[in-house]
C-alpha positions as a printed Julia matrix, in Angstrom:
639×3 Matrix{Float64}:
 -14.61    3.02   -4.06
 -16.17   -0.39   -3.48
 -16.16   -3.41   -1.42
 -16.6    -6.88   -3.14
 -16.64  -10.67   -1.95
 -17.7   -14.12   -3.09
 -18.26  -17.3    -2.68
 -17.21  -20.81   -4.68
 -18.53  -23.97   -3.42
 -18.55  -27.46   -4.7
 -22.0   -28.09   -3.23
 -25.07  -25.82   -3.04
 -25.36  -23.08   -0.62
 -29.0   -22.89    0.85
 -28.06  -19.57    3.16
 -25.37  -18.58    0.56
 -27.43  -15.09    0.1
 -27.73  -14.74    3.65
 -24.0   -15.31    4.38
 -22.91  -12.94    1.97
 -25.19  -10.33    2.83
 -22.9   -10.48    6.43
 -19.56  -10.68    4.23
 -20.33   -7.21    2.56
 -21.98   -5.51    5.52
 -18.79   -5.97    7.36
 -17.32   -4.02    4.78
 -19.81   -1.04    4.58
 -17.63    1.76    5.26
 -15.99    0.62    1.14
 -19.43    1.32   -0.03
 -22.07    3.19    1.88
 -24.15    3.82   -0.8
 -25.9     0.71   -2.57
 -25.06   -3.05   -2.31
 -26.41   -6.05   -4.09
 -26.21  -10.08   -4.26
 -26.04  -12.23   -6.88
 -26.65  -16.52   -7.21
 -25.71  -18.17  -10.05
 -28.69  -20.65  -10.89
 -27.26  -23.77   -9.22
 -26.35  -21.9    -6.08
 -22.69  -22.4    -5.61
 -21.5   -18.78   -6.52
 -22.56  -15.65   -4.93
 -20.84  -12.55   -5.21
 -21.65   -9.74   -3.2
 -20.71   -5.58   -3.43
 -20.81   -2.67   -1.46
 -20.82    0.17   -3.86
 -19.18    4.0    -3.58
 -20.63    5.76   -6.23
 -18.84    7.59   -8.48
 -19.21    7.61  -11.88
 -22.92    7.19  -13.51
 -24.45    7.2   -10.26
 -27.8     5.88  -11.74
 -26.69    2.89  -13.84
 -23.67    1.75  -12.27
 -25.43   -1.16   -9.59
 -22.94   -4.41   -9.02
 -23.46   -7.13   -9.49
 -23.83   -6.35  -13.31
 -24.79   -9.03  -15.53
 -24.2    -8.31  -18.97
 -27.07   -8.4   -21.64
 -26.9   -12.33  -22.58
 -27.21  -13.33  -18.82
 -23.55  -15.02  -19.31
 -21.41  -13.14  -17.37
 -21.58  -10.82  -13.95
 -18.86   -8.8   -12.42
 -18.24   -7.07   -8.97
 -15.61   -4.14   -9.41
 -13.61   -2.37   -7.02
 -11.69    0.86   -8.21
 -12.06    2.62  -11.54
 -10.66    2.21  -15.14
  -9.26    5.12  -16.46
  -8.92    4.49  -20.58
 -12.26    3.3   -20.6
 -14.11    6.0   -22.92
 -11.08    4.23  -25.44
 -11.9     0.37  -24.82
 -15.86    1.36  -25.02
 -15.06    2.55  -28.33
 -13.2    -0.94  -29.4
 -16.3    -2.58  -27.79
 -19.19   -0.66  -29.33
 -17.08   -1.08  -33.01
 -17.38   -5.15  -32.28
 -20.87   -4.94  -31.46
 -21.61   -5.03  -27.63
 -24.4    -3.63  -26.24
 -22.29   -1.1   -23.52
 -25.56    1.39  -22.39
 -23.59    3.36  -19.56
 -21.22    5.95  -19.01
 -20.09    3.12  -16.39
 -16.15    1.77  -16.35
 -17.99   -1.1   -14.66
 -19.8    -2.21  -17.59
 -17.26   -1.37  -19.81
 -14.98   -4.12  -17.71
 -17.36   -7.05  -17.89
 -17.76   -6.37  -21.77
 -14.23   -6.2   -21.98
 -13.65   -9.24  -20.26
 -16.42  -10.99  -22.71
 -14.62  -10.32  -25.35
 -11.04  -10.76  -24.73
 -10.85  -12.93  -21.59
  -7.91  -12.74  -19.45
  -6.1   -10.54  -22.36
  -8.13   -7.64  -21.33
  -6.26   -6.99  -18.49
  -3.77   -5.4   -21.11
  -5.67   -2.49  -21.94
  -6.73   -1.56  -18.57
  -5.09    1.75  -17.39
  -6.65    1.74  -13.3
  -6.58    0.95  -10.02
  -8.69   -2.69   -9.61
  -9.48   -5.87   -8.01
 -12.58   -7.91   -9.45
 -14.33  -10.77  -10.19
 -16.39  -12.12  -12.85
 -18.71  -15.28  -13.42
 -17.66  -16.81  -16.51
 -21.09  -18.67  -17.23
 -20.07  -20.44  -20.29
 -17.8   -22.09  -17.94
 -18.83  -21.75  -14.84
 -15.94  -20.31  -13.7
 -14.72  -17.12  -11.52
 -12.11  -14.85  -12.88
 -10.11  -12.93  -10.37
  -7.66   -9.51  -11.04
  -5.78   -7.49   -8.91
  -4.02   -4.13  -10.48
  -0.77   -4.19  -11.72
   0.42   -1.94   -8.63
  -1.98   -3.58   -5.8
  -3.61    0.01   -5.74
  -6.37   -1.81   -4.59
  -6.77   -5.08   -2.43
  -7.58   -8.47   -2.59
  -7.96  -11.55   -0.36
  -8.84  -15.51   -0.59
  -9.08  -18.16    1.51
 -10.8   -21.8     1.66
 -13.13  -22.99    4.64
 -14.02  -26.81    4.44
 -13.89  -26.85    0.86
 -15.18  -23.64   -0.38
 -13.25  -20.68   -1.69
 -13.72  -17.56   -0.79
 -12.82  -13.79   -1.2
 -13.11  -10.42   -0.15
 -11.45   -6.5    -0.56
 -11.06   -7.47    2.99
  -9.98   -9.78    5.45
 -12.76   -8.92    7.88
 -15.59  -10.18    5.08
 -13.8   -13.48    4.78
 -13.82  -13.9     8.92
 -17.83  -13.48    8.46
 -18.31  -17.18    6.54
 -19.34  -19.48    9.19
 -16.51  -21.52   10.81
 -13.65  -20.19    9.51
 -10.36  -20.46   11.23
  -9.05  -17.48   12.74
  -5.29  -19.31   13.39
  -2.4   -17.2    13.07
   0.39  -17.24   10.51
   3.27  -17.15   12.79
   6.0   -16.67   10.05
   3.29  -13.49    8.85
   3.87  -12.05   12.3
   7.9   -12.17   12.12
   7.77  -10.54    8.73
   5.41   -8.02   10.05
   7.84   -7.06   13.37
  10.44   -6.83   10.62
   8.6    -4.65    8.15
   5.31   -3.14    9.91
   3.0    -4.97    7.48
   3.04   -8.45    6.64
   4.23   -8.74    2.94
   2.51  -11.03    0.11
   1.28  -13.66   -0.55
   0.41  -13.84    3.36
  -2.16  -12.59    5.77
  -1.64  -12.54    9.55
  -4.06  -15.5     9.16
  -2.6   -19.21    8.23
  -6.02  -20.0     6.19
  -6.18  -16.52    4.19
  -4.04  -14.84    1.55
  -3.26  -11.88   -0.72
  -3.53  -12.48   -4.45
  -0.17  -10.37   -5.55
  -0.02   -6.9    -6.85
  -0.12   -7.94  -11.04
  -1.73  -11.03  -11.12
  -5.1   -12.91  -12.03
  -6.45  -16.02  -10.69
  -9.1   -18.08  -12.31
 -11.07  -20.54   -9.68
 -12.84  -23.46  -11.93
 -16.31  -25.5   -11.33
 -14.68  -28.54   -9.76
 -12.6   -25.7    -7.2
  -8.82  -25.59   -9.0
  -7.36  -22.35   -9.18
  -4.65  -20.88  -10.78
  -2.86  -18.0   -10.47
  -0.67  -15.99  -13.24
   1.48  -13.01  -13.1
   0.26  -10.75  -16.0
   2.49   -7.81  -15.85
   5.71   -6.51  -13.96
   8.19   -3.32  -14.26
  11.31   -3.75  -16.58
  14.36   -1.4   -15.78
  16.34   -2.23  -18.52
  17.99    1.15  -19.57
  15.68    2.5   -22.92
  18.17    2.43  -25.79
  16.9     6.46  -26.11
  18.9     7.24  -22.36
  21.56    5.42  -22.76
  24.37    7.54  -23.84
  22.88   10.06  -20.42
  23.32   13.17  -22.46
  22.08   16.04  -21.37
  19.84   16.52  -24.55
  18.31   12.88  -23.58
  18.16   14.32  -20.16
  16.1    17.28  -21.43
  14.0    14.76  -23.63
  13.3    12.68  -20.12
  12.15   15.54  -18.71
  10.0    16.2   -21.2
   8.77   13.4   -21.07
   7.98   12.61  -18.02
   6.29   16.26  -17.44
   4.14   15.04  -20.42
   2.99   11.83  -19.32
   2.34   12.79  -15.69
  -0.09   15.76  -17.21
  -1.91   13.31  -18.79
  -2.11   10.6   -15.95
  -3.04   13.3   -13.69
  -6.32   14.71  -16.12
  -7.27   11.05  -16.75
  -7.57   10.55  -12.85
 -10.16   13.68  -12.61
 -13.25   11.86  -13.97
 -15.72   12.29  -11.32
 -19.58   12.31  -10.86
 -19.04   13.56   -7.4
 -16.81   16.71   -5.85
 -13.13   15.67   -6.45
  -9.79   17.68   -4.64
  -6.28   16.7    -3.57
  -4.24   16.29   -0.66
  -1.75   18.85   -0.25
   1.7    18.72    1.76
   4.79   20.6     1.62
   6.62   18.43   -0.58
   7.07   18.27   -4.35
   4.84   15.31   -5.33
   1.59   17.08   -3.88
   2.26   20.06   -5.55
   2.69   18.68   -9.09
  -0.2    16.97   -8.78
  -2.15   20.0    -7.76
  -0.66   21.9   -10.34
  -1.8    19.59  -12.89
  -5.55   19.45  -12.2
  -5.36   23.12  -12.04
  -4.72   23.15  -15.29
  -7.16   20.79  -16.45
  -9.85   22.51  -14.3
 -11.99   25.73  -14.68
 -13.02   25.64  -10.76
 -10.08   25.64   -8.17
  -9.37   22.83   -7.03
 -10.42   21.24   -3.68
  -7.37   20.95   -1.38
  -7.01   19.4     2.38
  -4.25   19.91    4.28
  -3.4    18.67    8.39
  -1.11   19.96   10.76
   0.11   18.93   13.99
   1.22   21.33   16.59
   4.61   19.97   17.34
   6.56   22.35   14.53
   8.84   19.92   13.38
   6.1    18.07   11.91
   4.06   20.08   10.78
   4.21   21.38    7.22
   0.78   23.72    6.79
   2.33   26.89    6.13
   4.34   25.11    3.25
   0.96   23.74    1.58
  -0.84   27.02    2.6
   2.01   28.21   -0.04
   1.05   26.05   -2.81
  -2.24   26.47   -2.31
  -2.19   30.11   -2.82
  -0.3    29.86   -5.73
  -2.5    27.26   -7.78
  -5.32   29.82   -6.36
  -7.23   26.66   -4.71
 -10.24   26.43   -2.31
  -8.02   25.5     0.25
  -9.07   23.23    3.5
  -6.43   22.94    6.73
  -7.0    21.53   10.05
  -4.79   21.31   12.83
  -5.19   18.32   15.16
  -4.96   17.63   18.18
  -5.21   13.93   17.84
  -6.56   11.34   20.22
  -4.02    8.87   19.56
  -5.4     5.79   21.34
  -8.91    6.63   20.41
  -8.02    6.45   16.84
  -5.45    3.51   16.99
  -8.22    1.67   18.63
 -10.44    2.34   15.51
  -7.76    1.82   12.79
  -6.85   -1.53   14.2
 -10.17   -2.79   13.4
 -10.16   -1.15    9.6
  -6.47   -2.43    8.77
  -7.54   -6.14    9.36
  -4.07   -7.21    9.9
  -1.53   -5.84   12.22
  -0.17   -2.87   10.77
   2.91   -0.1    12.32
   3.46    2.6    10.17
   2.39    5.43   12.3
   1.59    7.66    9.44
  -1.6     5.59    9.18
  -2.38    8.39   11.92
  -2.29   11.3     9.94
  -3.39   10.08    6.98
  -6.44    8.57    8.42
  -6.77   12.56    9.89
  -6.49   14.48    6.64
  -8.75   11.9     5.05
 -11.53   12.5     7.47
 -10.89   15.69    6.85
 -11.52   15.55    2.86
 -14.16   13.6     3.17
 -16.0    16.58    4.31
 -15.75   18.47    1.32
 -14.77   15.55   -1.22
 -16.14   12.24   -2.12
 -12.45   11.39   -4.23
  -9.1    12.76   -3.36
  -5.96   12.83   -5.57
  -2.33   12.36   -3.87
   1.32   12.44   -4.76
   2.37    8.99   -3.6
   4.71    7.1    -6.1
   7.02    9.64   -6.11
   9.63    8.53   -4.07
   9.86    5.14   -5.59
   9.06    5.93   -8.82
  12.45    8.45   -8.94
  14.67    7.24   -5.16
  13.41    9.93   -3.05
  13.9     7.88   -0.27
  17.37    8.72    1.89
  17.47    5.2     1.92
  18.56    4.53   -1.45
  21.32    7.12   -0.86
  22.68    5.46    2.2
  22.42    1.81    0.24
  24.14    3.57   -2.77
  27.12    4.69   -1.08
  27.33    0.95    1.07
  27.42   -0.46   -2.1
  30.83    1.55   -3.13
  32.54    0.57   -0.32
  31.18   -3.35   -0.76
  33.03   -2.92   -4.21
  36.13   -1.65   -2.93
  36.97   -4.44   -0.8
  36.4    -8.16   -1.43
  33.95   -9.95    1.03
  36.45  -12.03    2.84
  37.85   -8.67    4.21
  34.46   -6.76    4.55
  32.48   -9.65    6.1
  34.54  -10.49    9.34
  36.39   -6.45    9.14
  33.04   -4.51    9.15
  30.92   -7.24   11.36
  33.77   -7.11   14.08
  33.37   -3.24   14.1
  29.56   -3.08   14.04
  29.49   -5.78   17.02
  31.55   -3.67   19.23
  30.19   -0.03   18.05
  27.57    1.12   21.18
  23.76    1.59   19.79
  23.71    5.22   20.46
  20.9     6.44   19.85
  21.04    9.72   21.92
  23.66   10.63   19.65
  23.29   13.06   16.35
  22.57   10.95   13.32
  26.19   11.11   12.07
  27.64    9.33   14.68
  25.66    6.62   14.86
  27.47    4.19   12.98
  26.65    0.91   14.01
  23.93    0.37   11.27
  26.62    1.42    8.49
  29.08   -0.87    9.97
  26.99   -3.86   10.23
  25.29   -3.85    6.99
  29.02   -3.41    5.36
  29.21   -6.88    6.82
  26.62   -8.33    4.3
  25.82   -8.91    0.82
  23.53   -6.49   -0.78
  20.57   -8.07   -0.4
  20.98   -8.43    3.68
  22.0    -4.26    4.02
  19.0    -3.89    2.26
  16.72   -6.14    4.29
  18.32   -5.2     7.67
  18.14   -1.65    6.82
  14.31   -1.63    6.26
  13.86   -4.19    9.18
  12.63   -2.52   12.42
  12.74   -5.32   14.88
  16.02   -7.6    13.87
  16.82  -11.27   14.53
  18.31  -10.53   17.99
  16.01   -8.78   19.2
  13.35  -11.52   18.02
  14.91  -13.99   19.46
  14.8   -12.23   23.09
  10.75  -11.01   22.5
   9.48  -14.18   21.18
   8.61  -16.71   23.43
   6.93  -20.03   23.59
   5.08  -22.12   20.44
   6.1   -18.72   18.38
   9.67  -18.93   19.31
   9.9   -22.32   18.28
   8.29  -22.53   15.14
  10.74  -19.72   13.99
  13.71  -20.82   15.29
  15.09  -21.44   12.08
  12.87  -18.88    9.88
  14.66  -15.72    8.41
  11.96  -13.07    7.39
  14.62  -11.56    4.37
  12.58  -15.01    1.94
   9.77  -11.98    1.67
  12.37   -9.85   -0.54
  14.53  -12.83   -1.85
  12.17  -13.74   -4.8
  11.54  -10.13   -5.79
  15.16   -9.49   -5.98
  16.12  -12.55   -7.88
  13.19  -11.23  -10.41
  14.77   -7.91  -11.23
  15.56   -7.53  -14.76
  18.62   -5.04  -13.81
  21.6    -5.38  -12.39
  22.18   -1.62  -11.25
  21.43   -1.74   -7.72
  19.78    1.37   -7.06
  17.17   -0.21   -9.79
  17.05   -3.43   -7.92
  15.69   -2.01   -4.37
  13.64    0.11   -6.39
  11.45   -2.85   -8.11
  12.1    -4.52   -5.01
  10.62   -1.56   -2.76
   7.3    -1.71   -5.38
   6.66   -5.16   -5.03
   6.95   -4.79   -0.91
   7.13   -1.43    0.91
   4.93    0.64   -1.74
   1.98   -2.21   -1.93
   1.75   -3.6     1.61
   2.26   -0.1     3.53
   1.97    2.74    1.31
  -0.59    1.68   -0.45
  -2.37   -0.31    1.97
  -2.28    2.73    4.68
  -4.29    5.08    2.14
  -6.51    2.51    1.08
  -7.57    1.12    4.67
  -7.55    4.97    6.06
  -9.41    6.32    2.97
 -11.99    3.34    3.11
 -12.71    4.08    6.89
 -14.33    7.28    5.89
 -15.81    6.27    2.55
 -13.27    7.9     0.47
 -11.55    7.52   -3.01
  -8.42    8.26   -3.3
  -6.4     7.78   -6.62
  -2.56    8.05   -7.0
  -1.88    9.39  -10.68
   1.96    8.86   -9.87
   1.42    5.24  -10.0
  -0.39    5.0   -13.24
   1.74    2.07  -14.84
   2.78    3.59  -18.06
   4.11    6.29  -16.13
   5.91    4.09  -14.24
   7.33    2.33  -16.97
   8.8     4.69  -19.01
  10.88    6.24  -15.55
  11.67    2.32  -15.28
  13.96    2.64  -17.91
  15.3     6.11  -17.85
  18.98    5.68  -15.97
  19.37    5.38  -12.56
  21.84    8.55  -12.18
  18.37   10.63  -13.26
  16.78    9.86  -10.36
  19.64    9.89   -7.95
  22.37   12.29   -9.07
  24.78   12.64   -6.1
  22.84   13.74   -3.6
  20.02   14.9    -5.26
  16.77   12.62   -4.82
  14.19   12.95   -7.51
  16.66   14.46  -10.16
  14.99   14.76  -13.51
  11.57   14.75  -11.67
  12.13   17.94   -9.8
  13.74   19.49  -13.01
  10.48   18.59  -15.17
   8.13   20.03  -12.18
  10.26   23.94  -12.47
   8.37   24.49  -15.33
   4.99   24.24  -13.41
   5.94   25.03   -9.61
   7.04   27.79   -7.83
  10.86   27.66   -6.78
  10.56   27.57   -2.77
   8.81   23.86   -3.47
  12.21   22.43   -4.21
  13.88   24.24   -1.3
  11.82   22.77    1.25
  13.65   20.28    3.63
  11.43   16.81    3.25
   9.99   16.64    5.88
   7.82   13.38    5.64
   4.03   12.47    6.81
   4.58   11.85   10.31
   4.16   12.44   13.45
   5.91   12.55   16.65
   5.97    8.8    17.51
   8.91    8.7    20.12
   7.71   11.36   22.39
   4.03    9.92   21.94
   4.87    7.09   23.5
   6.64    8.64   26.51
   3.84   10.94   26.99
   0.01   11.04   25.17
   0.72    6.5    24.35
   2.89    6.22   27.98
   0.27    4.31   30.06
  -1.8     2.96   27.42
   1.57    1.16   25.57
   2.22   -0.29   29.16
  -1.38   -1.9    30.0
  -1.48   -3.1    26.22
   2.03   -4.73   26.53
   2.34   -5.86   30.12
  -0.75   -5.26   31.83
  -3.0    -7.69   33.16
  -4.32   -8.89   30.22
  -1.56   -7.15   28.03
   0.76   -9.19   25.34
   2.5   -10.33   28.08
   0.32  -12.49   29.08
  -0.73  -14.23   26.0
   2.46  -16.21   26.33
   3.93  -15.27   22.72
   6.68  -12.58   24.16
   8.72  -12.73   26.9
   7.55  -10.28   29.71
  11.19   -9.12   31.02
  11.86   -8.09   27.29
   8.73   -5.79   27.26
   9.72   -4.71   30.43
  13.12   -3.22   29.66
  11.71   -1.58   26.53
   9.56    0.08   28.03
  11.75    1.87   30.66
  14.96    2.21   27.92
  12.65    4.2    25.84
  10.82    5.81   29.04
  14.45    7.02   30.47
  15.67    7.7    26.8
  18.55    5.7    26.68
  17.27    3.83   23.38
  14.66    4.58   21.24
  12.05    1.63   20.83
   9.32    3.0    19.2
   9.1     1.45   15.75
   9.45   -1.68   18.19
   6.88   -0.29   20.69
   4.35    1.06   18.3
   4.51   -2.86   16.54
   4.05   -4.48   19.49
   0.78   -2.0    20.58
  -0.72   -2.31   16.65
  -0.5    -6.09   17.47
  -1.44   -6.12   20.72
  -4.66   -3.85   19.45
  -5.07   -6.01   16.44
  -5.32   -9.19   18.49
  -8.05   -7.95   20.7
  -9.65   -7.38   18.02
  -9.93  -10.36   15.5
  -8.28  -13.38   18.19
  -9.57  -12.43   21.81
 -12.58  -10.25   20.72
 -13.25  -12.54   17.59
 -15.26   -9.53   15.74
């Protein structure tokens, strides 16, 4: 994979090669293995790039200029179809030399313009010079596989895979985004179109921007996911059923071979679970060596799932790689604070930073099975939201509101209680439309509790700000009114972009990895978009139609595993390995307590509820240390 930035200025840039050269060494780890500049002739663009290599090692360089001098792209990711769209190319006369998707793109782009963002089956974000007009095209994917941020500094636009490029141009501001930071305590990432920072943002998941000579830019939405019910599924027989399955076993087996072009040793990740397996069943069958798999375990049992993957893997007959770990938690949260750029809480960054280290040993790209659990509601969640919804449609809102919000006020937060009686959550979000049970559900710090951390110019500032704006316009945009469709699309244009998929790409970066996700290839995507709803979740079966495609491939004692999730063992980390470092991060003498943003008594009583066990704070906790870490970094440390 690759690292890429630029510059845009309205006047000339005297140092502009020397600035950039900074912006792209900051991002080496993308691209360890060449880099390059390039000026346009009246010095007001640069674009730099850090390159991985991977395909046509010798001829693949960025910047490329293609052969007329007119226009030069840096790429990050890789284009799947493009053997096809050479083809198209070659038949209308461009001079394409390499086996490179790279040049294929910037010939691609010649001829077509924007439109050729059509015929691009990948993972991307890039930019091209558009001499004829002096302009800079910009794309992101269609899923945000890949990243992509932009900013302006007195003037002059810039842009970068990462944040930490942009913070290299002289004299830009560092201010936070306060509103960022209460959607990030709410969600453990800070969702699009911000950045943690007030002066830099995310160019969505799905859309291009074009920046022109005199400095406008415009941004379009190019593609998003319909889930209008195919004509084909909607009677839900059970011989369109067994066509869907069919189907999607089908187009998965051809996503997955399409992701195995590699110049350089290729494997998988391998868990227990189902999506893993399918995907290493695939490329076994495209494959005449075994395949490369890596696999970590933790030795606390319950989270542990080696002997399930050591399974798999001797089924599929693969060269299999496992590692348990003994991890140094603050050692490598003090590391991952500085790759994720922006405060980030999902505590499987931990081992998924692990088993890529791991790969990267034996691997220079890595397939993985994420995608599946949004792709076809493996998620408990949706379950949970499902069956709130049937009980928000058996009684009208003027008896649920004040009924169910009476009852969840007075239920005790119980957390040392089994699962099943802890009802407070249900009650509460019975209280709400759909869209607030939704948000509140996936919301790890709520307004309450904001209100009693926050303290100071934060606290004031978002007095009157609700974080649930970040999923308002995705929900309003859903072409479906079945609502296990709607937090779907809303889940891929939030959770699956701005955590899953920026926790593999920020821990699989770190180490120099690719890692591709043949699961989220987009016409594989769409056609599960419009099977029904009830094939994904059919009572209380997650994954429905999926799992019954994947028994023609995968051994049975896959689909009896318990899920078991990539995770590790966060609460008792912090009241043992994460005790004393939490507490000097938080309220220690140069902790978040005293930065004056959160209220020290608040951290306080955390910290001994979770210590003593009489609440559980540790989403809470571990946001408040990934911010605390993240602010040393980029505010108080400035690096």
């Amino acid at each position: 994979m690759c690292g890429l930035a630029g510059i845009i200025s309205p006047n000339p840039l005297p140092d502009g090669k020397a600035v950039m050269q900074k912006m792209i060494d900051a991002m080496h780890h993308r691209g360890p293995d060449q880099d390059g500049v390039f000026e346009e002739g009246r010095r007001r663009v640069v674009l730099g790039h850090k390159r991985l290599s991977i395909i046509d090692l010798s001829a693949g360089r960025q910047p490329m200029t293609d052969a007329d001098g007119l226009v030069t792209i840096v790429f990050n990711g890789e284009i799947y179809n493009h053997h096809e769209i050479k083809s198209e190319l070659l038949g209308r006369g461009h001079p394409i030399r390499s086996r490179s998707d790279t040049e294929t793109l910037l010939y691609a782009y010649k001829e077509f313009g924007p439109a050729c963002l059509d015929k691009l089956r990948g993972m991307f974000a890039f930019a091209i010079f558009d001499g004829r007009d002096n302009s800079v095209f910009i794309a992101r994917d269609r899923l945000g596989i890949k990243p992509l941020y932009y900013g302006t500094c007195g003037g002059t636009f810039l842009f970068a895979s990462e944040c930490k490029g942009i913070l290299q141009f002289p004299g830009f501001s560092r201010e936070m985004d306060f509103e960022a930071l209460s959607d990030y305590f709410s969600f453990m990432y800070v969702p699009a179109p911000k950045s943690i920072f007030k002066h830099i943002r995310k160019l969505p998941a799905g859309h291009w921007m074009k920046v022109s000579a005199q400095g406008d830019v415009k941004i379009h939405k190019y593609w998003d996911i319909d889930f209008s019910v195919d004509a084909k599924y909607a009677a839900d027989s059970e011989r369109a059923l067994a066509s869907a399955e069919e189907e999607i076993l089908a187009t998965l087996d051809e996503s997955v071979k399409s992701h195995m072009e590699s110049d350089v040793p290729l494997g998988a990740f391998l868990s227990g679970g189902v999506d893993s397996a399918a995907v290493v069943a695939l490329m076994a069958k495209h494959s005449r060596q075994p395949i490369l798999t890596n696999t970590i375990g933790f030795s606390h049992k319950a989270y542990d799932e080696t002997a399930q993957a050591r399974a798999t893997a001797d089924y599929f007959h693969t060269q299999h790689h496992e590692h348990t770990v003994e991890p140094q938690a603050a050692k490598v949260l003090d590391k991952l604070a500085w790759h994720y750029d922006e405060p980030f809480a999902d505590s499987s960054m931990i081992p998924t930073y692990y088993v890529c280290e791991m790969a990267r040993k034996h691997v220079t790209v890595a397939l993985s099975g994420d995608g599946g659990d949004e792709n076809f509601a493996g998620y408990r969640r949706y379950f949970h939201d499902r069956m709130e919804n049937q009980i928000r449609s058996a009684l009208p809102a003027f008896i649920r509101s004040p009924l169910f919000g009476a009852l969840g006020a007075v239920y005790p937060k119980a957390d040392w209680l089994p699962q099943k009686f802890r009802a407070k959550t249900l009650l509460r979000n019975l209280s709400y439309d759909p869209l607030r049970g939704y948000f509140t559900s996936m919301s790890h710090i709520l307004p309450p509790l904001k209100a009693k951390l926050f303290s100071g110019d934060m606290a004031t500032q978002l007095r009157s700000y609700d974080s649930i704006s970040a999923f308002r316009e995705h929900w309003d945009n859903c072409k479906s009114d079945d609502p296990l469709s709607r937090i779907q699309y809303l889940d891929m244009k939030t959770y699956l972009v701005e955590d899953i998929l920026t926790k593999v790409d920020r821990a699989s970066m770190a180490v120099s990895l690719e890692v591709r996700v043949p699961v989220l290839d987009h016409k594989f995507m769409e056609m599960v978009a419009r099977m029904p709803s009830s094939y994904k979740l059919r009572g209380r079966t997650s994954k429905f139609a999926f799992k019954e495609s994947l028994k023609k491939i995968l051994p049975a004692d896959v689909f009896t595993r318990p899920k078991t999730g990539f995770s590790i063992p966060l609460s008792e980390w912090l009241r043992k390995e994460l005790k004393d470092y939490t507490r000097d991060h938080l309220v220690g003498a140069n902790g978040l307590a005293a930065s004056g943003l959160f209220r020290k008594d608040t951290l306080e009583t955390m910290l001994k509820e979770h210590q003593s066990g009489i609440r559980n704070h540790a989403y809470p906790l571990f946001a408040l240390l990934s911010f605390a870490l993240w602010k040393e970094k980029f505010q108080d440390g400035s690096k």
